[in-house]
C-alpha positions, 0 to 999 in steps of 0.5 A: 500500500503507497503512502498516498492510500496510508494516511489520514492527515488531520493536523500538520504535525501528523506529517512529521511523524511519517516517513512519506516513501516507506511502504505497509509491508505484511508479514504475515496473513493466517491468523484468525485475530491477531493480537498482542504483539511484543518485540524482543529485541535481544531475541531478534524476532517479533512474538504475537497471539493468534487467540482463535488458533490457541498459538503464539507466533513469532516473525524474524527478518531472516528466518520469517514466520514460525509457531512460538508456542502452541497450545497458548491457553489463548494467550492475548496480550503479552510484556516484557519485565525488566529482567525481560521475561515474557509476562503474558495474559492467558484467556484459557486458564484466566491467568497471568504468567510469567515465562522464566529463563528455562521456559517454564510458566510462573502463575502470577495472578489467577484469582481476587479475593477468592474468584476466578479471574474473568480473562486477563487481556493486557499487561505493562510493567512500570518502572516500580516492578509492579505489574498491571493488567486489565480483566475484561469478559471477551474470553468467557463469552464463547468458546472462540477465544477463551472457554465460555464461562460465567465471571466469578468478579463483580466487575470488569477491572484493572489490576496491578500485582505488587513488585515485593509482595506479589499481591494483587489488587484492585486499581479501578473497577468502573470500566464496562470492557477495560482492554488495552493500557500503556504508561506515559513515558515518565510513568505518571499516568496510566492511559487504559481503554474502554471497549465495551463498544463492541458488544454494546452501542450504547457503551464506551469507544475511549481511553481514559487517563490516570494520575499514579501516585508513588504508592501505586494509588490511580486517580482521575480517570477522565476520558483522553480521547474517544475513538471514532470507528470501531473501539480501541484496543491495544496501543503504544506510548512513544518517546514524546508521549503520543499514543498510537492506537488501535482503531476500526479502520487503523491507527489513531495517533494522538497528542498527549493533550488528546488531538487527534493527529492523523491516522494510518489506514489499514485494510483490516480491522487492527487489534494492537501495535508496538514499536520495534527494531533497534531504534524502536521506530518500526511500527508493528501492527496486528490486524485481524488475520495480518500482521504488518510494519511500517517505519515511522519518524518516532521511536516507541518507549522502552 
């Protein structure tokens, strides 16, 4: 696809984020939803979820595509801590793991004061160590991405697990389907989507933004920016604060203050991005049944 077909330009400065001769490249096309990427740089390759598939696939400039783990207990969205073990969200056994060295799992969370979890969807790390993670219901609503089951929680929360202790605890329990979430860059707010547009009309298409306090107490909450096609999903935070969201119809990028920038137009509907590569300015991009890059003029966070 030729940069004249990509871009939807709403404010000047969209254009200095973009690199005007770079092509959409597709990298791979047989998922069924495609979700969940994280790049590893030390590693060499790209790891995502294909949730349906019950996979995780990874991508390398040499070797291309091949099947990361599978079974996956339909993984979804995955991190990297800062010793740089895999952290991911697993629908299938309602869960958050953590990937040691030697390849085994170490169950982080798995229940909140008694009850099953509902399906973890997407993990970041802060810089304290504590871990946070949202729980929406998309993975016990059938038996396509998850095993369908009734929630044992009374809402549909954010969680974060202490870096010391392990504990887990509730951060906010007033999202209708809380999904992707991102750090600023000096990790003084949270940023979390509601997408509870997408069983429901009459329900949000934002992402909302906290204030974290030093104790790990959020507060705020108000909407950043609201979404309008489709509902947001994952997103990625770059070096200058811009969020660079999943859409309906693509990429969204906003300011920090919330303007809406431009967007990047994708022929299928997107799930998640990350910032990739050496110098963190290839965008990576999981959409529906493709995975796709493409070289941007910023650089994702660390």
């Amino acid at each position: 696809m030729r940069q004249q077909n990509l871009y939807d330009i709403r404010d000047e400065r969209f254009s200095d984020l973009l690199i005007l001769n770079a092509f959409l490249e597709e990298l791979c096309s047989d998922c069924l939803w495609a979700e969940g990427p994280v790049w590893c740089e030390d590693w060499g390759h790209l790891i995502w979820s294909d949730i349906p598939n019950n996979r995780m696939m990874r991508w390398s400039p040499l070797n291309g595509v091949s099947v990361f783990r599978q079974p996956s207990d339909f993984t979804n969205g995955s991190t990297r801590d800062q010793q740089g073990r895999l952290v991911s969200c697993q629908h299938g056994k309602r869960r958050v793991v953590r990937t040691e060295v030697d390849g085994t799992l170490t169950v982080l969370a798995d229940s909140y004061r008694g009850g099953k979890l509902n399906s973890p969807n997407d993990v970041v790390v802060h810089e304290d160590g504590s871990i946070w993670f949202t729980d929406p219901t998309y993975g016990i609503i059938s038996d396509y991405e998850g095993y369908r089951s009734e929630p044992d929680q009374s809402c549909r929360g954010v969680y974060r697990i202490d870096a010391g202790s392990g504990e887990v605890t509730l951060a906010v329990d007033d999202f209708v389907q809380p999904n992707g979430l991102a750090f600023s860059p000096d990790h003084n707010k949270l940023y979390v989507a509601d997408s509870g547009f997408s069983h429901d009309p009459s329900a949000p298409h934002h992402i909302r933004v906290f204030d974290v306090a030093a104790d790990g107490r959020l507060s705020g909450g108000d909407v950043f920016a609201d979404i309008d096609t489709g509902v947001p999903d994952g997103f990625r935070v770059d070096c200058d604060g811009r969020i660079w969201c999943s859409a309906g119809d693509g990429v969204h990028c906003f300011e920090p203050d919330g303007t809406l920038l431009g967007k990047i137009l994708i022929p299928q509907t997107v799930a998640n991005v990350v910032f990739g590569e050496r110098l963190r300015n290839r965008l990576f991009i999981t959409a529906s049944r493709s995975v796709y890059a493409l070289h941007v003029n910023t650089r994702g966070c660390r």
